[in-house]
C-alpha positions as CSV (number, residue, x, y, z in Angstrom):
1,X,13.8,144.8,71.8
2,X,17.5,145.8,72.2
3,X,18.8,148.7,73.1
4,X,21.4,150.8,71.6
5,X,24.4,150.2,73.4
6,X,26.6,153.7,73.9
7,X,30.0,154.1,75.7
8,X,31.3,157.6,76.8
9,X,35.3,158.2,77.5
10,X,36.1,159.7,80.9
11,X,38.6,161.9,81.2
12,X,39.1,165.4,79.0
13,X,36.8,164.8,76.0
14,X,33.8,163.6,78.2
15,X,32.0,166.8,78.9
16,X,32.1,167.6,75.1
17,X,31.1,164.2,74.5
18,X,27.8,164.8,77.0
19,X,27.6,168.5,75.1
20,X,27.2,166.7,71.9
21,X,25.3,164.2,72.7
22,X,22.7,167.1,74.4
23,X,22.3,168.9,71.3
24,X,21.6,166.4,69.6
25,X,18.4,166.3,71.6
26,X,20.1,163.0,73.6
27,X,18.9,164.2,77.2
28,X,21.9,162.6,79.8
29,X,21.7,163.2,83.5
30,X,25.1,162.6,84.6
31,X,25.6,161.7,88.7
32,X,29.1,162.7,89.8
33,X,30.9,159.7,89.9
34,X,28.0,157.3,88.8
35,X,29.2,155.1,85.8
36,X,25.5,154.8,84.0
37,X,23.6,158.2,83.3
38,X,20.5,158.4,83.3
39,X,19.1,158.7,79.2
40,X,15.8,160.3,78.6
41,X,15.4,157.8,76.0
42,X,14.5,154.4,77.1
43,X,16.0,152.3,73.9
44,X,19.5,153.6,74.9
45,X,22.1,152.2,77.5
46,X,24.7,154.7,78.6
47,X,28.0,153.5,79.8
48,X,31.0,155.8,81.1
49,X,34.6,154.2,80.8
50,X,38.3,154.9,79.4
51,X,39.4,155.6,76.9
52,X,41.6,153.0,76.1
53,X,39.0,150.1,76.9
54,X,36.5,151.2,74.2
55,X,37.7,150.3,70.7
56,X,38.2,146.5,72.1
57,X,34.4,146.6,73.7
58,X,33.2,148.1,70.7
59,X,34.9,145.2,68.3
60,X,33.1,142.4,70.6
61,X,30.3,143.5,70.5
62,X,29.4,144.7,74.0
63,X,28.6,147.8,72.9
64,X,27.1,149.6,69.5
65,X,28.8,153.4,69.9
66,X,31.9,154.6,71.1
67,X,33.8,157.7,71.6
68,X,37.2,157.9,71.5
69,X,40.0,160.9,72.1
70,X,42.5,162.6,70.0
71,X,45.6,159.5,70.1
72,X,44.1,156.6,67.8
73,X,43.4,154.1,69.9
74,X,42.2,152.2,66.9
75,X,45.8,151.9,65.4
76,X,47.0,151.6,69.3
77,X,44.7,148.3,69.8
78,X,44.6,147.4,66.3
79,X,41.0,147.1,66.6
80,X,38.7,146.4,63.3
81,X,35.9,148.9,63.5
82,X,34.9,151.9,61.9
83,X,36.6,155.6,63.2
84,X,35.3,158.4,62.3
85,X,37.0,162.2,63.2
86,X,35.0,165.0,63.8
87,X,36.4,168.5,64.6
């Protein structure tokens, strides 16, 4: 079976991100400066890098779920996937 395929932003919004991700009963156990947290849940792969990168991964396919910051980086790659905005 594959996994779910999830990529976390470093920089500002990542500890929000992890917050998030948390509640949502998501268990991560972050390393400092490790690039691959540990998930409680087997089926799911965490990935930690910028920004910037993730709206291209995300339209190749390397990865399923993506968070992204407050700039678009959408518009700024002009990447074709789905955005969504939460507050």
């Amino acid at each position: 079976m594959n996994k779910l395929k999830v990529v976390l932003p470093k920089g500002r919004i990542y500890e929000n991100v992890v917050k998030l991700l948390n509640s949502a009963g998501l268990g991560l156990n972050v390393v400092e400066r490790a690039y691959r947290p540990i998930v409680s849940d087997k089926e799911i792969e965490v990935k930690i890098m910028k920004t910037q990168n993730i709206p291209r991964l995300l339209e190749l396919g390397c990865h399923d779920v993506g968070f992204g910051g407050f700039y678009n980086p959408v518009k700024t790659t002009k990447s074709h996937i789905m955005a969504a905005q939460f507050q």
